[in-house]
N, C-alpha and C positions, 0 to 999 in steps of 0.2 A: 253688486250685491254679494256675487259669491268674493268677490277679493276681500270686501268688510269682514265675512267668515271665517277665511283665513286668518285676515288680522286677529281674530277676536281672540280666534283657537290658540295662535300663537302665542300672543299676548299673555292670555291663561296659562299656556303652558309653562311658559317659559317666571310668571311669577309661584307658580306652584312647585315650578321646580328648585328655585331658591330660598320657597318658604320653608319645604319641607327637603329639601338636600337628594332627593334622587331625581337624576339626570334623566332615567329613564324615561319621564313625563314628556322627553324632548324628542320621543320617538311621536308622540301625536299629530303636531303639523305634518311634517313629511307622508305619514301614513294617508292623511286627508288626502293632500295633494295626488298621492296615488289613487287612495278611491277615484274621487274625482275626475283624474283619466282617463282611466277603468271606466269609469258612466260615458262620459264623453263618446270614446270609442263605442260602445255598445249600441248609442242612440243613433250612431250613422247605418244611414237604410242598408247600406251594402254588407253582405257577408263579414263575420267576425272576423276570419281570418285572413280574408282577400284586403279586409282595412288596416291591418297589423302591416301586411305586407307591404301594403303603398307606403304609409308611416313611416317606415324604415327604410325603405325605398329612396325616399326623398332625398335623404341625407349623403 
């Protein structure tokens, strides 16, 4: 479901952006995808920062 939303957003984006010529429209997917993250991370039971940490950790 959420990957369909991506597409869509993209999809949109990316024909608005060549209808009307600014680029700028192409900041919208990426922005989601962050949101999206952001939510992600927030809804794990453990502590905000202690799950940032692991996250990063990993790598």
């Amino acid at each position: 479901m959420i990957f369909i939303v991506i597409l869509l957003i993209t999809g949109l984006s990316l024909f608005f952006t060549f209808k009307k010529g600014k680029p700028q429209l192409l900041i919208f997917p990426f922005l989601f995808i962050f949101l999206y993250f952001i939510v992600e991370i927030v809804l794990v039971p453990a502590p905000f920062i202690e799950t940032v940490k692991f996250i990063f950790a990993i790598g």
